[in-house]
C-alpha positions in Angstrom: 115.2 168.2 87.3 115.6 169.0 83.8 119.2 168.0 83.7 119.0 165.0 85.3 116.0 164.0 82.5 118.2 165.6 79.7 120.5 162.4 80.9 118.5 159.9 81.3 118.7 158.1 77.8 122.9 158.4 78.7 122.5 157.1 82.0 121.3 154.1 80.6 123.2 153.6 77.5 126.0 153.7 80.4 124.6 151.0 82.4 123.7 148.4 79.3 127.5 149.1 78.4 129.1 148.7 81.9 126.9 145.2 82.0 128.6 144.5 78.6 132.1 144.6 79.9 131.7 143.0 83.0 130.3 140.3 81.4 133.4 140.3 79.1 136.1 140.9 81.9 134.1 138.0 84.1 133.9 135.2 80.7 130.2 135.1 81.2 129.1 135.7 77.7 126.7 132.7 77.4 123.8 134.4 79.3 121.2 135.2 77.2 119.2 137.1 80.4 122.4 139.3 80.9 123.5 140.1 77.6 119.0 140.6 76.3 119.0 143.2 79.5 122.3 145.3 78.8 121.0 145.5 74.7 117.4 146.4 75.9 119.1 149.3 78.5 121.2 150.4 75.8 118.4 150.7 73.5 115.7 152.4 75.5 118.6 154.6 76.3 119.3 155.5 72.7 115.3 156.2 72.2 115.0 157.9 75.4 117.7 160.3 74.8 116.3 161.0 71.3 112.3 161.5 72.6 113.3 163.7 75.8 115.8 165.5 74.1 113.6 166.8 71.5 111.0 167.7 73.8 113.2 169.8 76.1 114.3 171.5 72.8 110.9 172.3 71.1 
């Protein structure tokens, strides 16, 4: 269980990212729903993986 926590924040940099490049390979860069979700995954991920990462450590 503590693995897949430790990954969390990556799993979802990884999805806000794959959203990004679909969106580029498909020419669909005009949606402001899309592109607002894949920054707000890839942020939370960032943060997430920062938080739980230095609470598994400490």
């Amino acid at each position: 269980m503590k693995g897949l926590l430790k990954n969390l924040g990556l799993v979802l940099i990884l999805a806000g990212v794959i959203i990004l490049i679909a969106c580029s390979f498909t020419g669909n860069v005009n949606n402001n729903a899309i592109l607002g979700t894949s920054a707000i995954l890839v942020v939370v991920g960032l943060i997430s993986y920062i938080v739980i990462n230095k609470r598994i450590a400490d």
